[in-house]
N, C-alpha and C positions, 0 to 999 in steps of 0.2 A: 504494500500500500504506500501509495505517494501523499507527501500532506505540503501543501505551498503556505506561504505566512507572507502577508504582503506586511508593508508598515512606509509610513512616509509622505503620506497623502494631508491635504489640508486647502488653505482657505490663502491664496495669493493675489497682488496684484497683477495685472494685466502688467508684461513687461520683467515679471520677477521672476526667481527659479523656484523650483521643488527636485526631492530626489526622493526617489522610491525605490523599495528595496522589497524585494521576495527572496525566502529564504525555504530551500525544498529539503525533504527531510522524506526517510524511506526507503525503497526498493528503487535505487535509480544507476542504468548506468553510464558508463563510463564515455557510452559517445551519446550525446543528446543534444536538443536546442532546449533555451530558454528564451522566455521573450516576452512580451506584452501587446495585450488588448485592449479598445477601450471601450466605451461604451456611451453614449449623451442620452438623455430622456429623447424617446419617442424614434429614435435611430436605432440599425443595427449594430453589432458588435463591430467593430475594424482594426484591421492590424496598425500597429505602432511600431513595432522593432523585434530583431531574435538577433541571437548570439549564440552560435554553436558551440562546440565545447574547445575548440582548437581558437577558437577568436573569430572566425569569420563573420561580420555581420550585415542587416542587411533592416532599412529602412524603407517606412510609407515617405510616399514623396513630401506629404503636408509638416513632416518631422524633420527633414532633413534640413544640419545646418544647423538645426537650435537642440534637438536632441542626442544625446547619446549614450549608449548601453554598453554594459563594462560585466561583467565575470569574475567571481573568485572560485574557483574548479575548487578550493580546497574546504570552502564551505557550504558550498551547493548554494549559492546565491547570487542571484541578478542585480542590477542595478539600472536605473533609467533617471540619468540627469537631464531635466528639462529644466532648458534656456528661453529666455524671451516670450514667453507662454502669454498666449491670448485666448482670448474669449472663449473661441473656438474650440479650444483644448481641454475645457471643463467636460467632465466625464467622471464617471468610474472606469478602473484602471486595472487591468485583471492579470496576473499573472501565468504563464502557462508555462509547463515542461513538456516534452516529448521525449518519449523513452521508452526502450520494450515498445516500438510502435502503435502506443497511444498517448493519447494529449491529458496533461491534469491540468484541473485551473485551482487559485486560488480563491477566495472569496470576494477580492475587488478591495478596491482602496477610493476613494473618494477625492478628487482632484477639482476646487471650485476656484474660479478666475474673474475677481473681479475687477470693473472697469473703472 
């Protein structure tokens, strides 16, 4: 069983950063992606970013340039530094693993941007 733990979400200005971190814990192995979802009221879910387990990464184009996703393989945890965050970017924040080819998510993080 895989279990994710987001943390890091919160209440910023239009223009300011946040960083959020999921941290996975479990049956996971050794070659996986990690990454992030998000989610705004009344939209579907959408990608934001993944980061395999070697570094490779790889960005929605609305991210690109203000966000970035970083890895520590030694503690089974992601990270998503967002830069310059606007409006647009309020959402909940979901984190996911892939591994043993299926996907886990965590419960979401909460990400509000005001103007």
């Amino acid at each position: 069983q895989v279990q994710l733990v987001e943390s890091g979400g919160g209440l910023v200005q239009a223009g300011g950063s946040l960083r959020l971190s999921c941290a996975a814990s479990g049956n996971i192995a050794s070659l996986n992606f990690m990454g992030w979802y998000r989610q705004a009221p009344g939209k579907q879910r959408e990608f934001v970013a993944l980061i395999a387990e070697e570094g490779t990464t790889d960005y929605a184009d609305y991210v690109k340039g203000r966000f970035t996703i970083s890895r520590d393989n030694a503690k089974n945890t992601v990270y998503l530094q967002m830069n310059s965050l606007k409006s647009d970017d309020a959402a909940v924040y979901f984190c996911f693993l892939s591994t043993h080819g299926s996907n886990h998510w965590g419960q979401g993080t909460q990400v509000t941007v005001s103007s």
